[in-house]
MARZAVO-996293 format. One line per field, with one value per residue: residue number from 0; x, z negated, y of N, C-alpha, C in turn. Coordinates in nm, 3 decimals, padded with zeros to 5 digits, always signed. Layout:
REM residues N
seq <- NUM:...
n.east <- X:...
n.up <- Z:...
n.north <- Y:...
ca.east <- X:...
ca.up <- Z:...
ca.north <- Y:...
c.east <- X:...
c.up <- Z:...
c.north <- Y:...
END
This chain:
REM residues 102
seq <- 0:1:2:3:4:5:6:7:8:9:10:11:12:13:14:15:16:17:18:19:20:21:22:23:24:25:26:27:28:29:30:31:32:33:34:35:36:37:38:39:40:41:42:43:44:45:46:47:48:49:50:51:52:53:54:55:56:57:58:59:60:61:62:63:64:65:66:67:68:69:70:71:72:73:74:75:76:77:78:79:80:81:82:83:84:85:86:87:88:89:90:91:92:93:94:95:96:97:98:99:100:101
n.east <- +00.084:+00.057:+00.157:-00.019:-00.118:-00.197:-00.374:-00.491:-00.733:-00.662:-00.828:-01.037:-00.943:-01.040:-01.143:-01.039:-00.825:-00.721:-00.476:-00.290:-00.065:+00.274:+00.277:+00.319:+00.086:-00.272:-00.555:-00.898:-01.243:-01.387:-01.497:-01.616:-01.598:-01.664:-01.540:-01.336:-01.019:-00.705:-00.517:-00.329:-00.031:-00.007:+00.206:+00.354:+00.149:+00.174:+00.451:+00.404:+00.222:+00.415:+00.594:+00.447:+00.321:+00.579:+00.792:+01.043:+01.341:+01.535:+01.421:+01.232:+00.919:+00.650:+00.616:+00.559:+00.303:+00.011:+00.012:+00.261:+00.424:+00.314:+00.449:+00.693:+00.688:+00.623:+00.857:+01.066:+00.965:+00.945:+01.176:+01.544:+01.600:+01.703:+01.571:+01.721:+01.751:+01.614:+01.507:+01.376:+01.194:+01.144:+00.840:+00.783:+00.732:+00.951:+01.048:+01.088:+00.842:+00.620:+00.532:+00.689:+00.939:+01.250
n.up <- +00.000:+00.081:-00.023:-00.163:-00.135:-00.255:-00.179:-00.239:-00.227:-00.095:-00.107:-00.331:-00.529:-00.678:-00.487:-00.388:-00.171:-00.073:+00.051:+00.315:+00.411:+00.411:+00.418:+00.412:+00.397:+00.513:+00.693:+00.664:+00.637:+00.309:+00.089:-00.118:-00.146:+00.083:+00.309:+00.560:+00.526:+00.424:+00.326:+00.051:-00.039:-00.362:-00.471:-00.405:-00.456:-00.775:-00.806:-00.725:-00.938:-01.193:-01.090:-01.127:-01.406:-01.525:-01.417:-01.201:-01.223:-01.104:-00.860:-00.795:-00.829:-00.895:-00.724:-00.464:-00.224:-00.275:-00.092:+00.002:-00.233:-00.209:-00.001:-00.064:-00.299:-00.161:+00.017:-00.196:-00.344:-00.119:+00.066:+00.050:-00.055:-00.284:-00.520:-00.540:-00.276:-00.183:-00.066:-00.163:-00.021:+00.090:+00.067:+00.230:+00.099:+00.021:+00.256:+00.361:+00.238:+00.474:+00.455:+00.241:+00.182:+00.321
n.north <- -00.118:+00.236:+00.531:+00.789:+01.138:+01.410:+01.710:+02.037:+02.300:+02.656:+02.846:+02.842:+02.699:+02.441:+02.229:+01.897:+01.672:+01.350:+01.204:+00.942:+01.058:+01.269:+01.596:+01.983:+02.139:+02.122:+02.152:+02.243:+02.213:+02.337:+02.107:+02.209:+02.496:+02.604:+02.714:+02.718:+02.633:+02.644:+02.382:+02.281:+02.111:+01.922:+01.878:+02.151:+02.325:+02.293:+02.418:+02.658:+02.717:+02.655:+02.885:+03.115:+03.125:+03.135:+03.372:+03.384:+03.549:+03.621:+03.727:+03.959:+03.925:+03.969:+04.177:+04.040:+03.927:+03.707:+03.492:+03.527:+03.437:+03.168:+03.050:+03.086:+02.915:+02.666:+02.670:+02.625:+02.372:+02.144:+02.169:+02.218:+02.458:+02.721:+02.958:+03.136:+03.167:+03.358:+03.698:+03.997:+04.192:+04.587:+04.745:+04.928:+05.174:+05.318:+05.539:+05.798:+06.091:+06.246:+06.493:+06.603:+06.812:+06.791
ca.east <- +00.000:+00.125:+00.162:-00.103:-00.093:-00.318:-00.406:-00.543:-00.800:-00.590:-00.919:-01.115:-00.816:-01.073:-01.148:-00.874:-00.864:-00.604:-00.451:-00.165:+00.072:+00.257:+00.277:+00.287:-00.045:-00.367:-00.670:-01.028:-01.387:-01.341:-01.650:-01.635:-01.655:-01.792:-01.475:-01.202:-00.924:-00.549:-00.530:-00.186:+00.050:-00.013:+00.389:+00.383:+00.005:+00.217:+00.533:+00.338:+00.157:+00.484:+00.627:+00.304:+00.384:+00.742:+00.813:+01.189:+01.471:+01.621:+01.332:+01.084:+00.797:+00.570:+00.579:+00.513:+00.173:-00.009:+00.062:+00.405:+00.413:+00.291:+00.514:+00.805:+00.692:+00.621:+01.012:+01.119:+00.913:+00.954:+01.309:+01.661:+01.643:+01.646:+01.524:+01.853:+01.800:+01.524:+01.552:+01.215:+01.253:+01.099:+00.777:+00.771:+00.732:+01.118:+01.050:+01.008:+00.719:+00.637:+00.447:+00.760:+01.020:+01.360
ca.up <- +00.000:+00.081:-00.190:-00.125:-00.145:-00.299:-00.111:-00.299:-00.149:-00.149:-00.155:-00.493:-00.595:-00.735:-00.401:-00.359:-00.080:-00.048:+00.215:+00.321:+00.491:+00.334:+00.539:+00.319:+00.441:+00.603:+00.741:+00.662:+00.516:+00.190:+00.077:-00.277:-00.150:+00.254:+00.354:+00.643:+00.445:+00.422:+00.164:+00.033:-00.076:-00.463:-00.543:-00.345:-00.640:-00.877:-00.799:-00.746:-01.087:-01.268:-01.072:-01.183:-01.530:-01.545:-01.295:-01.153:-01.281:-00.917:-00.738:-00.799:-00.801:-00.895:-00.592:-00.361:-00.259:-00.313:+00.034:+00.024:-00.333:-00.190:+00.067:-00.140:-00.381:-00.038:+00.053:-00.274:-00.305:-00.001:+00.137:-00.033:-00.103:-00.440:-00.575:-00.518:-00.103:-00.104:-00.070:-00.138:+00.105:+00.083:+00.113:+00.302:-00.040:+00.016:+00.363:+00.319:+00.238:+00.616:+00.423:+00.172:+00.256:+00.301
ca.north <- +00.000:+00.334:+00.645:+00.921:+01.305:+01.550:+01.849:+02.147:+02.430:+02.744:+02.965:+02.797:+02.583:+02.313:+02.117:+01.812:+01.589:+01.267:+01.124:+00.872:+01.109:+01.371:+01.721:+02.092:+02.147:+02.063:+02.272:+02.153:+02.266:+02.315:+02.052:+02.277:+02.655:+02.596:+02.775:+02.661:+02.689:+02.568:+02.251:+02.234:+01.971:+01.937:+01.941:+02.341:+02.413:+02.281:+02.473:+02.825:+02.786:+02.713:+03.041:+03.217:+03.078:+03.175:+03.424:+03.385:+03.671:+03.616:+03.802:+04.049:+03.804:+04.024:+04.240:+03.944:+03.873:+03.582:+03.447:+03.482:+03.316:+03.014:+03.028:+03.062:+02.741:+02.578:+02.638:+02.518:+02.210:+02.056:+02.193:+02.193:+02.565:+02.748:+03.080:+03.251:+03.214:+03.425:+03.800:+04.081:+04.352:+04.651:+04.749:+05.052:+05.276:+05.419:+05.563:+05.984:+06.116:+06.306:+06.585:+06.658:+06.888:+06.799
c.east <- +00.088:+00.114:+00.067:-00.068:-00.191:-00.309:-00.487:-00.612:-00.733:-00.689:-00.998:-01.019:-00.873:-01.092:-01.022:-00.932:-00.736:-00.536:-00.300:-00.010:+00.149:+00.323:+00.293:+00.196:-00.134:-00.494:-00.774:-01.096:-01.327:-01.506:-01.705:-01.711:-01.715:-01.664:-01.374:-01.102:-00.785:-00.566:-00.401:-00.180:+00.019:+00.096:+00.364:+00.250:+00.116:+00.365:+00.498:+00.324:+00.306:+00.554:+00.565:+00.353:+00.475:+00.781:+00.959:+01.244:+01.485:+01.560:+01.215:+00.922:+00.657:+00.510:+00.491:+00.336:+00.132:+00.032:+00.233:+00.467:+00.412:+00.400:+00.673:+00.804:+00.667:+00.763:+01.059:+01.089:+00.900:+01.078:+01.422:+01.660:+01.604:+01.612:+01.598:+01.862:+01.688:+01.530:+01.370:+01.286:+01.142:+00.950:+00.699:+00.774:+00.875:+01.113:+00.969:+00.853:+00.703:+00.595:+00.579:+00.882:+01.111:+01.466
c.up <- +00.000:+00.001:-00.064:-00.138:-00.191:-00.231:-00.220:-00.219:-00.210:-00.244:-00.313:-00.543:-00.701:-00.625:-00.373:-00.241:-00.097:+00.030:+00.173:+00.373:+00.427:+00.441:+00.374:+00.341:+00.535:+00.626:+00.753:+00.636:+00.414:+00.155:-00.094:-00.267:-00.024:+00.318:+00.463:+00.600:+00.457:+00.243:+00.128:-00.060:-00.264:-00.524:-00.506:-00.510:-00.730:-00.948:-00.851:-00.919:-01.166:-01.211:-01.135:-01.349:-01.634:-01.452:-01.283:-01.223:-01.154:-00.844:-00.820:-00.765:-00.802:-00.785:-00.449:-00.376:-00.246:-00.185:+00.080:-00.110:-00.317:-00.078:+00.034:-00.205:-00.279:+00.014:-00.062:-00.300:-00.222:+00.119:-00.018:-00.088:-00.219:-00.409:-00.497:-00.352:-00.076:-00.142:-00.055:-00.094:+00.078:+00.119:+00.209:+00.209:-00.023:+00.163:+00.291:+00.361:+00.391:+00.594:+00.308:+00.256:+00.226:+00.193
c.north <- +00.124:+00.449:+00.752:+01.043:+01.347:+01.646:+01.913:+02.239:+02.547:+02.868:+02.934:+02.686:+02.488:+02.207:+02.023:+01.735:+01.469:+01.242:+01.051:+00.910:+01.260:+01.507:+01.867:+02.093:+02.103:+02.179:+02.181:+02.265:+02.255:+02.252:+02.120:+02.424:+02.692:+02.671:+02.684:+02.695:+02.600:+02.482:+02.238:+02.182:+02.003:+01.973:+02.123:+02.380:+02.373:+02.387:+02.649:+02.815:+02.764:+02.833:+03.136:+03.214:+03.151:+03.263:+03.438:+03.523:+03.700:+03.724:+03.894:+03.979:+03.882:+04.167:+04.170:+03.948:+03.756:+03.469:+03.418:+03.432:+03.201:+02.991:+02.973:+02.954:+02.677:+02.510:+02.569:+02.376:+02.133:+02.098:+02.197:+02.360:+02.560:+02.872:+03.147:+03.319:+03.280:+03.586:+03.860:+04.212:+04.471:+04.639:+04.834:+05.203:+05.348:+05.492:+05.724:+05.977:+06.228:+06.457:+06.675:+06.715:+06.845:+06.839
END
């Protein structure tokens, strides 16, 4: 018998689904909230919430938005990277104001 996966609904993060193959994500209905939504890998939910949790030193975590949160516990849980290889770039906030004077 082969080992399953959990998927998670990103949008109401109570719908699960299983399956035999393991991928970061999947795209379904969500049969919980009626939504088409991205189902991800349970290791990546598990990763985010301890980020959420604990939020890294390394990075400005709390700038990120939730999208690129998951993205980031996506890269760590299912690639060789760590924390350290990820860089938060601006968000446009340091660019002159067009209205202030020189």
């Amino acid at each position: 018998m082969s080992r399953t996966r959990t998927y998670r609904c990103l949008n109401c993060l109570d719908a699960t689904v299983t399956r035999s193959f393991d991928t970061s994500h999947l795209s379904r209905t969500c049969p919980n909230c009626g939504s088409f939504e991205r189902f991800a890998n349970e290791a990546v939910i598990e990763r985010f919430e301890s980020l959420e949790a604990s939020p890294p030193a390394d990075i400005d975590w709390d700038r990120l938005e939730r999208r690129e949160k998951l993205l980031v516990a996506e890269r760590l849980a299912r690639t060789d990277k760590e924390i350290g290889d990820f860089d938060v770039v601006g968000d446009g906030s340091d660019e002159a104001d067009p209205g202030a004077e020189a």
